[in-house]
N, C-alpha and C positions, 0 to 999 in steps of 0.2 A: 707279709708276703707282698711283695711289686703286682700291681694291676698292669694288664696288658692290653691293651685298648686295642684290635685287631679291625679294619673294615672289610669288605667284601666279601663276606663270609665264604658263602656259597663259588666263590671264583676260585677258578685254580688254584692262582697265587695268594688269593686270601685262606684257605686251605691248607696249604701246605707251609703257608706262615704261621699258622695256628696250633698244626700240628706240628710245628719244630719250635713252638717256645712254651710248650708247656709245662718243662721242666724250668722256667728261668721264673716262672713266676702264674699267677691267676690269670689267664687268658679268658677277655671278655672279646667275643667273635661277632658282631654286629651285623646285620646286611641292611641295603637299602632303606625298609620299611622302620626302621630302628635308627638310623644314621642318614639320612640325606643329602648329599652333596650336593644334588641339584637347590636344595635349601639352606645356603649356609646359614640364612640369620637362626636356624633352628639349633645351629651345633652348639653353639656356647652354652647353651641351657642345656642341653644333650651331656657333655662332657662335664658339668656341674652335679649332674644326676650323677652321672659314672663314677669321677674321680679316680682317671685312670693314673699312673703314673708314669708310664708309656705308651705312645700312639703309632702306633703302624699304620699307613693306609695303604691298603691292598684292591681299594675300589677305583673304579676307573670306567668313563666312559669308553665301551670297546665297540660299538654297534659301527665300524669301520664304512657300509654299505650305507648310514643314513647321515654320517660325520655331516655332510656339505650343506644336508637339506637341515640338521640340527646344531648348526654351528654352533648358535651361543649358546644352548644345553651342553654340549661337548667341553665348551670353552669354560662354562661355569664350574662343572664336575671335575673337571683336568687340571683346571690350573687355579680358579678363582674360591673355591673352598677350602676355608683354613677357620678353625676357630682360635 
């Protein structure tokens, strides 16, 4: 059975990604405390644990009101997190 690697659990969009690929394979649903974006160096040992064989990411910096004051948190979560 295909692993599903899913982030932002608790998010809308990570939600309702979770709950539409349940049928294509093992949906592993991760949030923050679990998966870290703002930590990338932690994800490759993350994703070594898991062994997903698909990754969604449904996580995302959305805190729109503190984006300015947390740019590079925003910027690391957004774009800079890849394992």
């Amino acid at each position: 059975m295909r692993r599903i690697l899913v982030t932002g659990k608790y998010g809308q969009v990570g939600w309702e990604v979770q709950r539409s690929l349940q049928c294509l394979g093992d949906v592993i649903a991760v949030d923050r405390a679990q998966f870290d974006l703002a930590r990338p160096e932690t994800l490759a040992a993350k994703l070594d644990e898991l062994t997903p064989d698909v990754i969604v990411n449904a996580a995302a910096y959305t805190a729109l009101d503190k984006a300015e004051s947390e740019e590079a948190l925003a910027t690391r979560i957004n774009s800079e997190s890849r394992a």
